[in-house]
Every structure is written in structure tokens, then in C-alpha cells.
Residue, then its C-alpha position, 0 to 999 in steps of 0.5 A: x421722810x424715814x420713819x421708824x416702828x419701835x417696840x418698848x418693853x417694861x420690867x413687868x414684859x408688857x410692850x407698847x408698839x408705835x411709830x415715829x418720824x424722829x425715833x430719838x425724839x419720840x424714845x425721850x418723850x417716853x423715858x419723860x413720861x411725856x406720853x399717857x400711854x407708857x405712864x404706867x409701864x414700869x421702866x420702857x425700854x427700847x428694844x426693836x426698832x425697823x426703819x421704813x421709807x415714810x412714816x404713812x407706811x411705819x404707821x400701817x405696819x404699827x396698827x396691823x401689829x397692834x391688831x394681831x394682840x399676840x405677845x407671841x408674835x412680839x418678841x419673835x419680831x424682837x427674837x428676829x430683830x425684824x417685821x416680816x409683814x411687807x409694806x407691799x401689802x399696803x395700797x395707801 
């Protein structure tokens, strides 16, 4: 099954990284307050997402981005409009 990693952005530039099996879904639990972790964000809004092919593989590739902490990094992915980190890396 397709899953994605999506990057939302708020009107203060804070980011919040995630992964998902049904990204249209998990956009509206977000824009619903749905979820505690974009609560505080000031307006999200989806601006990347990357298709992979199961969602064991979006979610290594969500944590290994959440561990790098670089705003930097960030919006070069969304500059870039794609995650250069390959799934290949990943032995799961």
C-alpha cells in the first residue's frame, strides 16, 4: 500500500513532518485540530508531500528527517520539491 511524507507549515515557519497511508485523510485531521501536535501551529499547510511504496518506508524516512532538527534541510526538501535520503538506506 502507497504512503506518503508530508511537510505542513504555519504562518510563524514552524514545520511539522509526518507520514501517512491516506494523506487526504490525515491533511483534514490536521486542518480539524483533529491532531495534538499541530494544535498549536498557527494555520498548517501542506506544502511537500513524496509518495513511497508502503508506509513502513515513509515512516523510517519521517523519523530519520525529524532526527536531522535542521530548518535548513527543511525547506531545501520543499525548495527541491523531493527527499533525497533513499529508501535503500533502510534494511527493515
Amino acid at each position: 500500500m502507497k504512503a506518503y511524507v508530508y511537510i505542513l507549515k504555519d504562518e510563524n515557519n514552524k514545520f511539522y513532518i509526518g507520514s501517512t497511508s491516506n494523506l487526504i485523510r490525515r491533511i483534514k485531521q490536521h486542518d480539524h485540530g483533529y491532531t495534538q501536535t499541530t494544535n498549536r501551529m498557527e494555520n498548517p499547510v501542506l506544502v511537500f508531500s513524496q509518495e513511497y511504496a508502503n508506509l513502513k518506508t515513509a515512516r523510517w524516512i519521517e523519523q530519520r528527517l525529524k532526527k536531522l532538527k535542521r530548518k535548513d534541510y527543511v525547506e531545501k526538501i520543499i525548495s527541491d520539491g523531493y527527499i533525497k535520503m533513499s529508501p535503500s538506506w533502510y534494511n527493515g
